[in-house]
N, C-alpha and C positions, 0 to 999 in steps of 0.2 A: 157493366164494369164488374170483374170477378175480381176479386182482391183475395190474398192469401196472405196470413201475417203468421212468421215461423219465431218462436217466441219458444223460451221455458216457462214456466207459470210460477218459478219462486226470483225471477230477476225483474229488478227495480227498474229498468227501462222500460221491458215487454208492457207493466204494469201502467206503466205513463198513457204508449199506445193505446192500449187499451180504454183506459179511463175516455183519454180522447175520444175513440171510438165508440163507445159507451153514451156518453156529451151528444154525441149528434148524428144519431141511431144508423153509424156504417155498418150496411152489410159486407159483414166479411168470413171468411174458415180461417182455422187456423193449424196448423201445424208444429209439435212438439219438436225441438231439438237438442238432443243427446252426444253431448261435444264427445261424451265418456264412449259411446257406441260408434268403434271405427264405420261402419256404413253411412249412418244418421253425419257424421262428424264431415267425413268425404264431401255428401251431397251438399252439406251447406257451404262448406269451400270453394263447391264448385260453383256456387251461388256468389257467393261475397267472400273472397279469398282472404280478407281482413278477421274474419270468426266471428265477429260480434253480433247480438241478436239485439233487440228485433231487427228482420227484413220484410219488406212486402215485395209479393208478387203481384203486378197487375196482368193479368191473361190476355187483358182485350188489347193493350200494346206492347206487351211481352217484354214491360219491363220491369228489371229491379231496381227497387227502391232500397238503401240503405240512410239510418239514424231518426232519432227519434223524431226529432224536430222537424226536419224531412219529411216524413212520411206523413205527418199529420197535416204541416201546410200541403203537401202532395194532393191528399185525399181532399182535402176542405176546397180546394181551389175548383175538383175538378165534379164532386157529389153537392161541393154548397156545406155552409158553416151556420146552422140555425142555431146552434148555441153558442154562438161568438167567441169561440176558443181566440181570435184570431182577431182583434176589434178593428174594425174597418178604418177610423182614423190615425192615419200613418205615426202619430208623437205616440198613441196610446199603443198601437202594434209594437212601437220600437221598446215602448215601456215592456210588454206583457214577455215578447221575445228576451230583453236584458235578464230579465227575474224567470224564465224557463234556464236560459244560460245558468242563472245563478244558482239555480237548486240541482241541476245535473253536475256539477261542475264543486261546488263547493258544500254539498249533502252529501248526494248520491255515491261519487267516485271514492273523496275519502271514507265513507262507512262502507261502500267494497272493499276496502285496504282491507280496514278492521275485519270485516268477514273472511276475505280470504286467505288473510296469514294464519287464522287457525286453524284450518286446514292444509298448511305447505306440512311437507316431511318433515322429518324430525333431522333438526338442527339448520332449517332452512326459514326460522321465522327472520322477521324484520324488525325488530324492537323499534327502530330510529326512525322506520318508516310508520308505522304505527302512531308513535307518539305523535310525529307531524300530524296525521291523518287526525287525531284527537283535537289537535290544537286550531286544526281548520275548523272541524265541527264546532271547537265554541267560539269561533270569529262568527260564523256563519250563524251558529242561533243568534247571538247577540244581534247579528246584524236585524236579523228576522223577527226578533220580541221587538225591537225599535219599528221596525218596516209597516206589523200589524197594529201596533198602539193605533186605536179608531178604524181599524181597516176591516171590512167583512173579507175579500178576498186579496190574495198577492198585489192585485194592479187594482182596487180599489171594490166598488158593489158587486163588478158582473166575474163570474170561474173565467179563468182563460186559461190558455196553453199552459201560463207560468204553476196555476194550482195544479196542473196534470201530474207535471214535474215535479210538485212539491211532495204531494203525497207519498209518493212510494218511496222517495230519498227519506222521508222526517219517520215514516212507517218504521223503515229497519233501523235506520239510524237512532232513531228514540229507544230502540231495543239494546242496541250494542255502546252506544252513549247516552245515558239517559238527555231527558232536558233538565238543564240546571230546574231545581225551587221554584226561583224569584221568576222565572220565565212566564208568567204569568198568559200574555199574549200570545208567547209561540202555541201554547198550548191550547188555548182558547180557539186558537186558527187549525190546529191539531184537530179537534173535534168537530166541528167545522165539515173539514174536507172528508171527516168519515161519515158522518151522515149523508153524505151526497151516493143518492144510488147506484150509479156511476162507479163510484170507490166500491158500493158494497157488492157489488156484480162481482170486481174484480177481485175482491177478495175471497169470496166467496170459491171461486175457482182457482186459489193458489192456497184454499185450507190442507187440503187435501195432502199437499207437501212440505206442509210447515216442519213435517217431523223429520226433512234432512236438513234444514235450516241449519247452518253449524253455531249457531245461539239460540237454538231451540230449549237449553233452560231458562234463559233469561227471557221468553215472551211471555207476556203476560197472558195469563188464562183468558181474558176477556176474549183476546183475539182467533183461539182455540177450539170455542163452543159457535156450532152453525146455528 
């Protein structure tokens, strides 16, 4: 099985994938994609006409794979899941699946808001949309300081799919919205999922472009130094 995952290396999903893959040592290449580079931008359209990254190529059945969650149950079903991204018991699966949902979906998206209106043209930002984008992020931590009170991982002792997802969404997010103080837990579960070598692989290979990050003042030095 050749697998090819075409990813930018500063986007919070790519970063999921990977982690995953990272978890439960897939061999895979991977491929850079530069929306901004008419050529590079063409070939992935021609891939996945929808633009979004990540994608996987599987070679050995010529087919694409598109979204996160996808691609990771794709690969786990078909190489094996030794590190239980994925918990075999179907209440605990439905569990792990809900809280991946939930950190793509109410981390990840709205702290894209906030990244990418500071980047639109001038006189093109979204204040209203923004603000919302804010206002989800502190439903969501809260929800999340409640979730981990006692908890080592998202769905309880063992990393699953859900922390894959968590990281890279609380990673930016925690830059562009801090975590409240009192957040005691979210944060505690923050440190947590960077320690796992897994996270520091992946990090390790999107330092390098931290410096177009469009809240590249606001990261903290820790994350800066390899």
């Amino acid at each position: 099985m050749s697998l090819t995952l075409y990813i930018h290396p500063l986007a919070s999903f790519c970063h999921k994938v990977m982690i995953a893959f990272h978890e439960n040592g897939v061999p895979f290449a991977q491929e850079t994609v530069d929306l901004m580079d008419a050529g590079s931008a063409a070939s992935h359209l021609a891939r996945w006409p929808v633009g979004k990254i990540p994608v996987l190529y599987d070679d050995e059945s010529k087919r694409v794979v598109p979204e996160t969650s996808i691609i990771i149950e794709y690969v786990a079903e078909r190489l094996g899941d030794p590190a239980g991204l994925l918990p075999a018991d179907a209440e605990a699966r439905l569990e792990a699946r809900l809280w991946d949902r939930f950190f793509d979906l109410y981390v990840s998206q709205p702290m894209q808001k906030i990244v990418t209106d500071r980047i639109r043209p001038e006189g093109g930002s979204d204040p209203v949309g923004v603000a919302e984008a804010r206002r989800t992020l502190d439903t969501a931590y809260a929800m999340i300081e409640e979730r981990m009170a006692g908890r080592m991982f998202a769905c309880g002792e063992g990393f699953t799919i859900a922390d894959c997802a968590a990281f890279p969404g609380l990673f930016f997010a925690g830059i562009v919205h801090p975590f409240p103080p009192q957040a005691a837990s979210l944060a505690a579960y923050f440190e947590r999922l960077l320690e796992r070598p897994s996270v520091q692989a992946t990090l390790a290979q999107a330092r390098p472009w931290f410096s177009m990050f469009p809240y590249r003042d606001a990261m903290p030095d820790r994350f800066l130094a390899g």
